[in-house]
N, C-alpha and C positions, 0 to 999 in steps of 0.2 A: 669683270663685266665692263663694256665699253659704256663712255656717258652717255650716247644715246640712250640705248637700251636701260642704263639706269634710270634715266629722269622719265620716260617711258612706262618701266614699271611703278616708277612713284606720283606720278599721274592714273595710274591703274588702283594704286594703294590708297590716294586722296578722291576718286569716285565714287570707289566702293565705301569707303570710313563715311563719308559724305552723306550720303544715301543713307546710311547708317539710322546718322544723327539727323537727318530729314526727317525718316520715319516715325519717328520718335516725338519731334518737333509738330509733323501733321498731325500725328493721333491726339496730344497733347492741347494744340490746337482747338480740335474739332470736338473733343470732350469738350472742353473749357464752351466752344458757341452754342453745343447741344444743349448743356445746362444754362446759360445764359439764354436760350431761347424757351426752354422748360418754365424757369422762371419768371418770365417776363420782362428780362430787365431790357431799359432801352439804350440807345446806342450812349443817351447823356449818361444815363447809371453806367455803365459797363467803361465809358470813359473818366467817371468819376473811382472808378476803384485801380483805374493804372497811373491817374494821377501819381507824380512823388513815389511812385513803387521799385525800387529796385529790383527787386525777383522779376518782375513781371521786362522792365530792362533788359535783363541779361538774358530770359527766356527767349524775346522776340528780337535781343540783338543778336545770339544766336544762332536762332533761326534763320535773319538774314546775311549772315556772315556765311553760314555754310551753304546757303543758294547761291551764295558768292564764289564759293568756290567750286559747286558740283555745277553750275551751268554753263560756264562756260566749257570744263572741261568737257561734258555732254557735246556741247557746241562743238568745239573743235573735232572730236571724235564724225561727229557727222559731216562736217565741211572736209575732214577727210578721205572720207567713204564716197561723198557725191562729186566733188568737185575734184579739180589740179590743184588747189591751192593746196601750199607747202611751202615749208619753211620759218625764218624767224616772222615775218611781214602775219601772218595767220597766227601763230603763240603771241605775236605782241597785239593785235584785234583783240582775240581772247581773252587776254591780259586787262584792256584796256575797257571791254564789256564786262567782267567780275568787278573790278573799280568803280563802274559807272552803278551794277547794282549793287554795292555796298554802299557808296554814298547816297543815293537816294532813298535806299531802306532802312539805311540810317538814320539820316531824315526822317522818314517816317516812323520809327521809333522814338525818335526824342519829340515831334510834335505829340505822340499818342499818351507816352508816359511824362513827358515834363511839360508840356502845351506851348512848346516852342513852337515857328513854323517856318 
């Protein structure tokens, strides 16, 4: 198999895996706010229980790790399909957009579970 074609398919292998661990991550998610909303808690309670939480950490760091990696590629995928862009100048964009949201959902994990900001 030629390197295109390989790195290709392993963009095809890390959307689909992606997606995956998305799915998973939203359901999770959205359990976790259904119940938080059942209950009553308010946004101070519900920021008071991820204080200092590790699990709660790795859960929604996670979470934003792998939007880090399934959006862009999504991205790329369709700036394929619509436009001419092609080549490295487009994977390095993409590149450069997965970066941008893992550092700021980063951020927003570490302000939400440790009250950094």
């Amino acid at each position: 198999m030629n390197p295109a074609a390989r790195a290709e398919l392993q963009r095809f292998a890390a959307q689909r895996l992606s997606a995956v661990v998305l799915a998973c991550c939203v359901a999770a998610h959205l359990a976790t706010l259904i119940y938080a909303v059942r209950h009553g808690l308010s946004a101070a309670a519900i920021l008071e229980r991820t204080r200092a939480s590790v699990p709660w950490t790795l859960f929604y760091g996670t979470f934003v790790l792998t939007v880090a990696i399934h959006a862009p590629l999504g991205l790329r995928n369709i700036l394929l399909e619509w436009t001419r862009w092609r080549g490295r100048s487009l994977d390095t964009t993409c590149v450069l957009y997965g970066t941008l949201l893992a550092a700021l959902g980063l951020r927003a994990v570490y302000a939400v579970c440790w009250g950094g900001a």
